[in-house]
N, C-alpha and C positions, 0 to 999 in steps of 0.2 A: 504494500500500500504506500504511494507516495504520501511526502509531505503534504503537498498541497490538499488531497485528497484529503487525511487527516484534520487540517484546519476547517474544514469546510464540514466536514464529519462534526466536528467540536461545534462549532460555532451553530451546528442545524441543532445538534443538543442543548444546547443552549438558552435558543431561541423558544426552544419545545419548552422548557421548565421556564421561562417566565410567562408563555401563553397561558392567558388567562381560561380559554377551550378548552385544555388541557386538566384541568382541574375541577371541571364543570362532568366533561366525558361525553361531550353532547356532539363534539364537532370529529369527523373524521376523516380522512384521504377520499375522496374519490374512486379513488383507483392504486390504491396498496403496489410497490412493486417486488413487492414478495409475497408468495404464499406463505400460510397457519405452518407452524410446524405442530405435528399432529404426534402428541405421546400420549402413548396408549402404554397399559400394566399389561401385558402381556400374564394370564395365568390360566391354571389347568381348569377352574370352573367359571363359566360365564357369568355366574350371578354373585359370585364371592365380591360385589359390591366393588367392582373395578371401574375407575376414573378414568375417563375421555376428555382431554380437555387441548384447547390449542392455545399456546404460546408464544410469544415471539423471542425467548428465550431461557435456555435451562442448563443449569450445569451439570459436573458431575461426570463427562460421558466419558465412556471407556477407552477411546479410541484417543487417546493425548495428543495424537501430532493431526490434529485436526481439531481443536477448540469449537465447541460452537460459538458464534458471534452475532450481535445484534443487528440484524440488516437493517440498515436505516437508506431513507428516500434519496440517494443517490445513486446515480446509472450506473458511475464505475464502482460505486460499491457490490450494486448486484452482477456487474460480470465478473469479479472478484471474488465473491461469497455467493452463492447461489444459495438459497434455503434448502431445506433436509427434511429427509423423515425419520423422524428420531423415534425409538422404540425401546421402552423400559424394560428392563432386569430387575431379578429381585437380587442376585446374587452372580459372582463372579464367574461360576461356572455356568448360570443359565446366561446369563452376557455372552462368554464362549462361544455357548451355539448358535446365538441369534447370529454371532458372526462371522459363521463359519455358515450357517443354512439357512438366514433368512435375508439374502442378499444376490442376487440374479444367480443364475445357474445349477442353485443347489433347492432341493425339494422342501415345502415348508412342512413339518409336521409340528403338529399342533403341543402335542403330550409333553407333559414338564418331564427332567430326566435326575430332578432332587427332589428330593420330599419337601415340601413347604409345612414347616412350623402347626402344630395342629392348634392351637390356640391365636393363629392368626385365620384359622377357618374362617365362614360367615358360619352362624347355626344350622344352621341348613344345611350345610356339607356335614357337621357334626353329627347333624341325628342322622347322618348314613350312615355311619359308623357306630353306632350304638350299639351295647351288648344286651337293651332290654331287660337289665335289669334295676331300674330306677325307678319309685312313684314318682310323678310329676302334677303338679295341678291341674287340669284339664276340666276348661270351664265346658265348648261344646261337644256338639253329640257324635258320639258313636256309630251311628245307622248311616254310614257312609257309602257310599257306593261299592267303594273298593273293599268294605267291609263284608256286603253285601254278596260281592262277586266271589270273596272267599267260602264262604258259606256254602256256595252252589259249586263253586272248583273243588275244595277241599273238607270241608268241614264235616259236612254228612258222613262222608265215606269213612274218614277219622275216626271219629264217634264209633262207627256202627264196627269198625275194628278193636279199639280198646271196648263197646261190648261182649264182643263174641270173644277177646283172649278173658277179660275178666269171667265169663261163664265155666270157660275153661279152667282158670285158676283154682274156682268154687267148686269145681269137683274131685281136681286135688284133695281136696279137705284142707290139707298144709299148707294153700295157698292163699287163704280165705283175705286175710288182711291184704294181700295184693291184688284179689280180686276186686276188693271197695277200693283199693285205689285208684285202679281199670274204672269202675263207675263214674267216682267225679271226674277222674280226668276225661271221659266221654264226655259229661256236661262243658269240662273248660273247652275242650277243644271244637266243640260245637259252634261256642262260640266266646273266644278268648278277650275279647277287648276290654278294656275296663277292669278285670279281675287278676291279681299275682296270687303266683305261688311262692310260698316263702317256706324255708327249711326251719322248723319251731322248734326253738332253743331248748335244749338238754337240760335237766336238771343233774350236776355234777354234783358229786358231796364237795362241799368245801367247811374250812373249818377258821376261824376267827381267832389272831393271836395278838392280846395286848403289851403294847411295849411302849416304855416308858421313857423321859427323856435321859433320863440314868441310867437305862438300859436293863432297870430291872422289868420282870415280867410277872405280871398278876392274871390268876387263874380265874376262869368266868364261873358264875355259877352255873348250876343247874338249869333257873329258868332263864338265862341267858346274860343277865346285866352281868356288868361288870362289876365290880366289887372294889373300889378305891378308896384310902382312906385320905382324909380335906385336903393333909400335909403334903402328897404326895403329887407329882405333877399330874397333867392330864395325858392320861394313854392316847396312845396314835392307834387304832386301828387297820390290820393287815390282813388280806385276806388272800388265804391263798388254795386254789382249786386243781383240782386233780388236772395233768396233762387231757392234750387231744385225742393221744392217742389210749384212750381209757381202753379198759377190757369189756365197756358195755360196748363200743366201737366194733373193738375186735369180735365179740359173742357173733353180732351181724351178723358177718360173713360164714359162721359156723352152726345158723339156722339152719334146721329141714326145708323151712319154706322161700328160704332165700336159693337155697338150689333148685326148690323144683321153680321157681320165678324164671332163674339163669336159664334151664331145659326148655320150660315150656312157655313162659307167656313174654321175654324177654327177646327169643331171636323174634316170632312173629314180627313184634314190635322194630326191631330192631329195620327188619327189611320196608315196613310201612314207612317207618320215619326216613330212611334210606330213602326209597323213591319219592317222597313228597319233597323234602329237601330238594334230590335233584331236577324235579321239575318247577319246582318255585323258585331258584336260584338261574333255570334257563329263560324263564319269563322274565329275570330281570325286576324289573316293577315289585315283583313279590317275593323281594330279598329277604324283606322281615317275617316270614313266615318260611322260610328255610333258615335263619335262626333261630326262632323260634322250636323248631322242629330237630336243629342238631342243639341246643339247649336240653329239649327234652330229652334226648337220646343220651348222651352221655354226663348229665349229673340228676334230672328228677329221677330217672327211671330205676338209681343205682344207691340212692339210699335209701334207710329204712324207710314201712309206706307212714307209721305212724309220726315221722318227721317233715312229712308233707301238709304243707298248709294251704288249703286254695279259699280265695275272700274275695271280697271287691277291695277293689284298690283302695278307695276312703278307709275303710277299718282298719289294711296293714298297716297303713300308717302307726297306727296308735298301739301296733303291738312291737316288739324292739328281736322280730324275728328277723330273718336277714333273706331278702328279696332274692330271688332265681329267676324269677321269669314276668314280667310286666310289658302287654303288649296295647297298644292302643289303635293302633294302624296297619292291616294287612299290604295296603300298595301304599307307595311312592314312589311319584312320577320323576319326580330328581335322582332315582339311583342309574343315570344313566350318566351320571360322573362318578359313580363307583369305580374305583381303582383295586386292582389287586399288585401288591408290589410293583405300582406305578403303570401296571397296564390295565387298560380300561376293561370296564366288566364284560364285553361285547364281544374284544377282540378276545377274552379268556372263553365264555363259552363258546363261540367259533372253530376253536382247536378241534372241539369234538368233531365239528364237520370234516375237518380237515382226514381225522383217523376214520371216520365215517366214508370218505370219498377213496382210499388207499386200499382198505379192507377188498367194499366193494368191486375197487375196479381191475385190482392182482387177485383176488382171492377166485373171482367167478368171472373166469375170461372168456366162458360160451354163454353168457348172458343167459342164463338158465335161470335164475331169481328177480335180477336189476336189467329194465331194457339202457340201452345204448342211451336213450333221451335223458333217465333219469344220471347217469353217470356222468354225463356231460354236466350236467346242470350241478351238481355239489364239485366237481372237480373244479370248473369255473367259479362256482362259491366261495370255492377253498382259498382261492387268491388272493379273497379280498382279509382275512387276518394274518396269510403269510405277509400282505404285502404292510400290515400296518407293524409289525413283529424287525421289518428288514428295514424299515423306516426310523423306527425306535434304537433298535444297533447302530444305524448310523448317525442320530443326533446322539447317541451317551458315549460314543468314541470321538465323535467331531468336540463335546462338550468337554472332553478332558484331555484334548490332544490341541497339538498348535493347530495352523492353519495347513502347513502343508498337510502334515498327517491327516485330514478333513478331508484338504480336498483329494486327497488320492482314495479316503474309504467313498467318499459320495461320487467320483469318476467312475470308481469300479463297483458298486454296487446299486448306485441311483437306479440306472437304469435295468436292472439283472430281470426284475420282476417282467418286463412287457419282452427283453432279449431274450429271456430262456422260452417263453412260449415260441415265438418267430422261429428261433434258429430249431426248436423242435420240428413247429409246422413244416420247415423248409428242408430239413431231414427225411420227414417221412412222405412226402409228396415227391422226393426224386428218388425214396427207392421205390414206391408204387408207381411212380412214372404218372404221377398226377401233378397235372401244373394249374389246378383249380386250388389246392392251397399257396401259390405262391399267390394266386389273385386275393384271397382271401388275406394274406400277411398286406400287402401293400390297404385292401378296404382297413384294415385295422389301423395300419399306420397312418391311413388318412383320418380314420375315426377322432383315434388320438389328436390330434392337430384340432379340426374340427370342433370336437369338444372342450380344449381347452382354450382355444380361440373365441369360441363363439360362449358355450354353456356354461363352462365354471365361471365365468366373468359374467353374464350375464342371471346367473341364477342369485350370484353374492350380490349383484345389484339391487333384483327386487327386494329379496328380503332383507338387506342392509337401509332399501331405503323405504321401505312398509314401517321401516321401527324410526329414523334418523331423519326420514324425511328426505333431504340432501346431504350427500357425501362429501368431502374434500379428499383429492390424494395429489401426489408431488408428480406432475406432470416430468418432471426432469427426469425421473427416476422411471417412469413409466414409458418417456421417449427413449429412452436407452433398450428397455427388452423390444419396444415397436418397431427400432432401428434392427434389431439381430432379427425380429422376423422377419422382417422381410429378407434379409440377408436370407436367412435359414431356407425361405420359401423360393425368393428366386435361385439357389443353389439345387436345390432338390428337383425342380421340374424343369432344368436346364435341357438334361436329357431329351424329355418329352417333347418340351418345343424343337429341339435340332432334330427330333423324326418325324416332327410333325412337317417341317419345313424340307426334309431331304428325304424320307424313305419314300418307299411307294403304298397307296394305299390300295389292299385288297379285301376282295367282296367275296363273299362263299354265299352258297343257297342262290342264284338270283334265278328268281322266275320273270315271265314277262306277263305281264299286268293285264294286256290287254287278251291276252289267248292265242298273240299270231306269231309267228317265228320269225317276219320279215319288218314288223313297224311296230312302235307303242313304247312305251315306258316301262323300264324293269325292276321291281319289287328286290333289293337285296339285303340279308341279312348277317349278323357279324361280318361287321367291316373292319379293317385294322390294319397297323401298316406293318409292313413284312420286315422283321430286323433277324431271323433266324439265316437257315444256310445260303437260303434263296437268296438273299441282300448280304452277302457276307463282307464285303469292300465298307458298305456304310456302317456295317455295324463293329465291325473289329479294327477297323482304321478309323473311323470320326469317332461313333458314338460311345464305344470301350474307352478310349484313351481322356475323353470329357469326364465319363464318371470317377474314372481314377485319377482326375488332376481334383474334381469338384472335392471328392472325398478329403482330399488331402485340406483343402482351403477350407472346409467350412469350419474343420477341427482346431485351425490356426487362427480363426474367426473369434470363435468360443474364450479359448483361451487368453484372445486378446481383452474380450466383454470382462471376464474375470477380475484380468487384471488391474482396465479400463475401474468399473465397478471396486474394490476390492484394495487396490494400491492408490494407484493415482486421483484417484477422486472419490477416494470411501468416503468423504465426507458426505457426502450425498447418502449416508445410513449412518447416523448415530445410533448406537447403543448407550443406554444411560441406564445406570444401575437406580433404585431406586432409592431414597435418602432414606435414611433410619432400619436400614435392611441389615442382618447378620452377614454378615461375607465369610465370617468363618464357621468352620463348623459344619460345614454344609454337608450334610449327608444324599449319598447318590444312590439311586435306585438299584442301578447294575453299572457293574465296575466296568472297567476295559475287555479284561481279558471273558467274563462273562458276557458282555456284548458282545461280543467279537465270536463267542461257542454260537448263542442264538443267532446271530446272523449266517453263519455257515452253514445251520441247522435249516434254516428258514427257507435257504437257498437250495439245499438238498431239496428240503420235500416241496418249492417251488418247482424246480426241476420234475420231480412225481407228478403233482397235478397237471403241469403244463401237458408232459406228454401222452397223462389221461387226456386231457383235451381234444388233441388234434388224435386223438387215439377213436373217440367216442363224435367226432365231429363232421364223421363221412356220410354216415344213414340221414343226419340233418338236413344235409346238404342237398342228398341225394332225392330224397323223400318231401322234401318242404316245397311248399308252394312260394315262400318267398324268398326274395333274390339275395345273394349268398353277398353280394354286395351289402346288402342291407344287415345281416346278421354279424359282417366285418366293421363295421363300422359303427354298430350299439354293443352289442355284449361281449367282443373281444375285446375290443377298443375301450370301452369307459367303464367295466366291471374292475378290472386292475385301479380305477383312479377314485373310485368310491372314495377312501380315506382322505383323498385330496379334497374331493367336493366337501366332503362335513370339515376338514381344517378350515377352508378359504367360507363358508357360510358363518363358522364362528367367529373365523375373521371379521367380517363384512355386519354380521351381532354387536363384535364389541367397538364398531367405528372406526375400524382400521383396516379401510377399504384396498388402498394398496396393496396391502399384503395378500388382499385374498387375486386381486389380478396377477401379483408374481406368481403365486400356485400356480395359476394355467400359462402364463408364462414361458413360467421357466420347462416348464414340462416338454413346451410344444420345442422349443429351443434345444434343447435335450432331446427330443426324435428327430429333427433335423441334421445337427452338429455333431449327434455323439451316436446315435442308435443307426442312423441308416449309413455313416460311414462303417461302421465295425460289422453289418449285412456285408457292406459291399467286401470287405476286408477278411470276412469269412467266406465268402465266394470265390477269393484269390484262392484263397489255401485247399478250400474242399469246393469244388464246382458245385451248386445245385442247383443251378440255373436260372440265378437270382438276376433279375435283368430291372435297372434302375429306370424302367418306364412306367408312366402311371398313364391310366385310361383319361382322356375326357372329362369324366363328373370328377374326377379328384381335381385333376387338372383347374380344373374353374374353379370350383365350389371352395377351394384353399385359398388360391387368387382372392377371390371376392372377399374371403372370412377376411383377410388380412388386410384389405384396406378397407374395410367397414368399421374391426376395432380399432382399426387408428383413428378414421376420423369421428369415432365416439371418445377415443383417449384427448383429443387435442385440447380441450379447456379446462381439462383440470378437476372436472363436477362427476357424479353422474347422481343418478335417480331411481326409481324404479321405473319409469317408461323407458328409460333406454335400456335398463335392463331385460324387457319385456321382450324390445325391438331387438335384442341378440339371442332370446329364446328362440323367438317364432319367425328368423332367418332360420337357426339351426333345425328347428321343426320342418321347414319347407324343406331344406339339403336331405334330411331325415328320407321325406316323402318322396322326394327323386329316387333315393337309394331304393325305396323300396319298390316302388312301380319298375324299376331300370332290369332288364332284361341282364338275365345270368352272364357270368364275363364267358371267358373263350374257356373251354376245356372242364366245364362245371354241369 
């Protein structure tokens, strides 16, 4: 910054603090020549009471050799300091990854990768985590829906269980006191809200010894007083009772009726509560009644029954027994930020799919139980929690490693998820000698583009701006990924236009229209231009030696953006830790070297589902009435990016719009840059006759996607109507795909 510059900088502050406007707050710029910088709390639950607020500046940020600074109303200040989109940390290590993964090129995922402080919860996150065993006041009612729905899910069935083992117990003879057990707890579990069970306190011998402040000791009488004579000081009273582990404890266990419980009325139970748990725990919502349920299982069931206390909640109160079980709420619709050791409750029930889809599709390879349809569909399933599991390894290694080590795990693993299906697909289509799945790879890889061009941007719009109204984000920061797609975009369909412009185009099927063989018009079908043996001058002398020079460039593109973004101009993304946060201490979910096992792991059985896929993907194909173009381009294509879509909507939730457009982004940039040169790079080494030409509707419909979101990116705003108008573009593309006649060889 020159002198001059400076002077004039000072003298406009100046001016500003004796403006009498200024003080008022009434008078303002016209026309700002900076944009709000927008800090936003960055954290794992949306409603944990997180602040949105814009600034024109803040300190603190992470990144030191790039200060932020107060942009003030001068020209050369703002090509000097461009404004930023700064983005809060709570801590050193989540700072990390925001700068190693929320910054062009690398994939945004949502999920913290430290444990955040439990008593910085909001209460709401708290009562997810509750062990239900607490009274609490609770003024309204009970007859809740969700309480209701338990009842008819769960509750009967319960019930009419702990009747039929208590009948059973009662014939025992030796069982009788656990069969009344069995009875009330039929009533509790019929209907449990409102009412604890509590363990009612023991009567232990205990015996009472006075001692004095001379340390003599005076003997009680009989009827119990003590016996002191005026002179002597006042006894302390001590009281001391038998240990926990009493011999009435022990007896328990060496009951008649306690084994036959163990034999006959406890496994019953055992398996009831077993599968209630697991299906209340897959619904999610009715997490508190799979606590509830493993509570019961391993500590009401396992003490004596006469130590079992069931009441309404008002009365335990007033007795000083010690709570086990207190329920008020069968659903909660917030346990959809339930976390299990930092991964989300979703992606943990998911797994099962996962072993559900592996079973199925090695175990029964004549399809004699599961059809082909249904195999396809959980293998494709399966995707979506490998893919959020391989997202997570790479933010808790990016999060505790510098920047190289970052960018080298998210280079080689970012993309693994959409690479290992493709290079499967493209495997088993050159040894079947089908070249309907490479068409099928390229409709995916246009999908990809597509959706995250047009859909994820446009879905975080509406519902960003249904809640916000209007958005703000840093059009600088936004110009920079619209500049690489195009790059991206005109690199990739280079090919296509040089055969569009030099092969020759051939027609198969053509009838003549009118019936005659000598005049009329001819009807022809699949048209396409010939780059195999027939054109081998154009195709192995022009077209071959383009995709191999494109490959090489787009890669050095990439790398430049990074650097661009990342070195030279990181200021254009602060990170800012947030003030009064613990920086030490910070406890991490999964370490390195256990990130680094689940990613490997993740990748394996990636690999499994993928080549379930294109395994179970043929009778689809073959058997469907709709076009294989259309089935490339929605559920290969945007099944893998599901995790993306819910990061970049919570984004666009919490007012930090931006962030949810680099999701799609960065994504599309990454199939460009990094996934279709390492195709073309793996076609070097093992031929399968991966040919860098895209049909027509890719052709366009990519074109178009990418200069529509530009000229929606250009002012900096957006809304939900423009979000609306980037759906029902990619709706219409949708509907081409689908009406679009099968490609060549399908």
């Amino acid at each position: 910054m020159t002198a001059n510059v400076e002077t004039r900088r000072r003298k406009l502050d100046t001016d500003k603090q004796d403006s009498p406007e200024d003080h008022d707050g009434g008078h303002q710029p016209v026309s700002s020549c900076c944009d709000r910088i927008c800090v936003a709390h960055v954290h794992s639950e949306a409603s944990d009471a997180h602040t949105h607020s814009c600034v024109l500046q803040t300190s603190g940020s992470y990144t030191p050799k790039h200060p932020q600074r107060t942009c003030s109303f001068v020209e050369e200040i703002l090509d000097e300091n461009p404004c930023k989109t700064t983005i809060s940390a709570e801590n050193e290590v989540e700072a990390q990854k925001l700068a190693n993964n929320y910054k062009f090129g690398f994939r945004k995922w949502k999920s913290h990768v430290t444990e955040r402080p439990f008593e910085d919860r909001s209460e709401i996150v708290k009562e997810l985590y509750s062990e239900l065993n607490v009274i609490k006041p609770y003024s309204g009612s009970l007859f809740t829906c969700g309480n209701v729905l338990y009842v008819f899910l769960f509750g009967w069935w319960i019930s009419l269980v702990y009747v039929f083992v208590g009948l059973l117990m009662f014939l025992t003879v030796f069982g009788i006191p656990y069969a009344k057990l069995c009875w009330r707890l039929s009533c509790y579990f019929l209907w449990p809200f409102g009412k604890s069970i509590e363990k009612a306190s023991v009567s232990v011998p205990a015996y009472s010894v006075k001692i004095l402040e001379d340390n003599s000791t005076l003997e009680a009488e009989e009827d119990g007083k003590p016996c002191s004579p005026l002179l002597l000081p006042t006894p302390v009273e001590e009281t001391i009772e038998e240990p926990t582990g009493s011999p009435q404890v022990d007896h328990y266990w060496r009951r008649t009726s306690t084994f036959a419980w163990l034999l006959v009325g406890y496994p019953l139970l055992a398996i009831t509560h077993s599968v209630l748990c697991l299906i209340s725990w897959l619904l999610v919502f009715t997490i508190p009644v799979a606590k509830m349920s493993a509570k019961t299982l391993h500590t009401i069931l396992l003490i004596p029954p006469e130590n079992v206390r069931i009441s309404q909640a008002t009365e335990a109160q007033q007795h000083e027994d010690k709570v086990i079980l207190c329920c008020y709420h069968a659903v909660n619709f917030y346990y959809y930020k339930y976390t299990v050791d930092g991964i989300n409750v979703f992606a943990v029930n998911l797994l099962l799919l996962v072993i559900v889809s592996l079973v199925i599709g090695y175990v029964d390879k004549s399809n004699q139980f599961v059809s082909s349809e249904v195999k396809f569909a959980t293998a494709v399933s399966s995707i979506i929690p490998l893919s959020y599991y391989i997202g997570m390894g790479i933010a808790s290694i990016s999060a505790q490693s510098n920047f190289a080590v970052g960018a080298v795990v998210n280079a080689t693993f970012g993309s693994i998820t959409e690479l290992t299906f493709y290079i499967t697909a493209l495997l088993r289509g050159h040894h079947q000698g089908n070249k309907c799945l490479q068409e099928i790879v390229k409709a995916a890889l246009t999908g990809t583009l597509l959706g995250c061009i047009l859909f994820i941007p446009g879905i975080c719009m509406i519902i960003g701006g249904l809640r916000h109204r209007e958005q703000r984000f840093n059009s600088r920061s936004a110009g920079v990924s619209s500049s690489l797609l195009f790059i991206s975009i005109g690199g990739v369909f280079a090919p296509t236009l040089f055969s569009k412009a030099y092969g020759n185009l051939v027609c198969e099927d053509c009838t003549n229209h009118t019936g005659t063989n000598s005049s009329g018009s001819f009807m022809c079908k699949n048209c396409h231009y010939d780059l195999s043996e027939n054109s081998y001058s154009l195709f192995h002398s022009h077209i071959e030696p383009l995709v191999y020079t494109i490959s090489v460039l787009l890669p050095i593109s990439y790398i430049i953006g990074l650097i661009f973004t990342l070195k030279t101009h990181s200021h254009i993304y602060d990170i800012h830790i947030g003030d009064g946060t613990g920086h030490l201490g910070t406890s991490v979910h999964w370490s390195r070297w256990r990130a680094l096992l689940i990613l490997i792991a993740a990748t394996v059985l990636m690999s499994a589902c993928a080549d379930l896929t294109t395994e179970h993907i043929q009778p689809i194909l073959s058997h469907s009435s709709i076009s294989q173009y259309f089935i490339g381009v929605t559920v290969l294509a945007m099944v893998p990016e599901i995790p993306e879509i819910v990061n970049g909507v919570q984004f666009a939730l919490q007012n930090t719009i931006s962030l949810s457009f680099e999701v799609g982004s960065c994504i599309a940039v990454q199939v460009c840059m990094i996934q279709i040169p390492i195709l073309v790079l793996f076609n070097i080494f093992y031929d399968v006759g991966f040919v860098l030409v895209f049909s027509d509707l890719h052709l366009w419909a990519s074109i178009f996607s990418v200069i529509l979101v530009n000229y929606i990116f250009m002012d900096g705003k957006s809304d939900y109507f423009q979000g609306t108008a980037l759906v029902v573009v990619y709706l219409i593309l949708l509907a081409l795909y689908f009406f679009a006649p099968s490609p060549a060889g399908c």
